[in-house]
N, C-alpha and C positions, 0 to 999 in steps of 0.2 A: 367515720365520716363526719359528725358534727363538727370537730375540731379541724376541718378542713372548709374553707370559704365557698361558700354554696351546697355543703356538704347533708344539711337537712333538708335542703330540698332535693337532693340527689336522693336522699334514702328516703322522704317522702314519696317521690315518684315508683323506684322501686317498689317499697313496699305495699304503695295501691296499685300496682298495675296487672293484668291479668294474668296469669302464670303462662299462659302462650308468649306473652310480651316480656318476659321478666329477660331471659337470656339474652333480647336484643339491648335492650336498658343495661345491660352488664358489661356487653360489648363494647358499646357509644363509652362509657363512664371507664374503663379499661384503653379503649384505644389511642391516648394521649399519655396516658401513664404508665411505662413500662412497670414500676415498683407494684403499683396496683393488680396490675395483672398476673404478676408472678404469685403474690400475696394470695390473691381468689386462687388459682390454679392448684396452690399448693395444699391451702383449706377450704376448697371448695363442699368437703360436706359438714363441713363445721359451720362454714357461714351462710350455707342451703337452709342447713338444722335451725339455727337462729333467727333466721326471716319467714321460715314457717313457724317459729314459736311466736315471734313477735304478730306475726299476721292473724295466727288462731287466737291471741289472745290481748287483741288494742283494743277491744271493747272496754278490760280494764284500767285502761291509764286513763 
């Protein structure tokens, strides 16, 4: 997502939003991009795994 234009603010938002909210935030960001959507669908617990790692632990960056 960074190397795409507006991309840190997409993953910004993601990743402070509230996990009730996250799945519609994934939607919105998927429904214009077919590639994208296939991409989550395919590694969806791969890139689940990695936004709760990165969420349990932004305190250190």
């Amino acid at each position: 997502m960074d190397a795409t234009p507006g991309g840190r603010a997409q993953a910004t938002e993601l990743l402070t939003a509230k996990p009730e909210d996250r799945q519609k935030i994934i939607d919105k960001l998927t429904k214009d991009n077919p590639a994208a959507a296939t991409y989550y669908r395919e590694n969806r617990a791969d890139i689940d795994a990695k936004i709760a790692k990165v969420i349990a632990t932004c305190d250190k960056y």
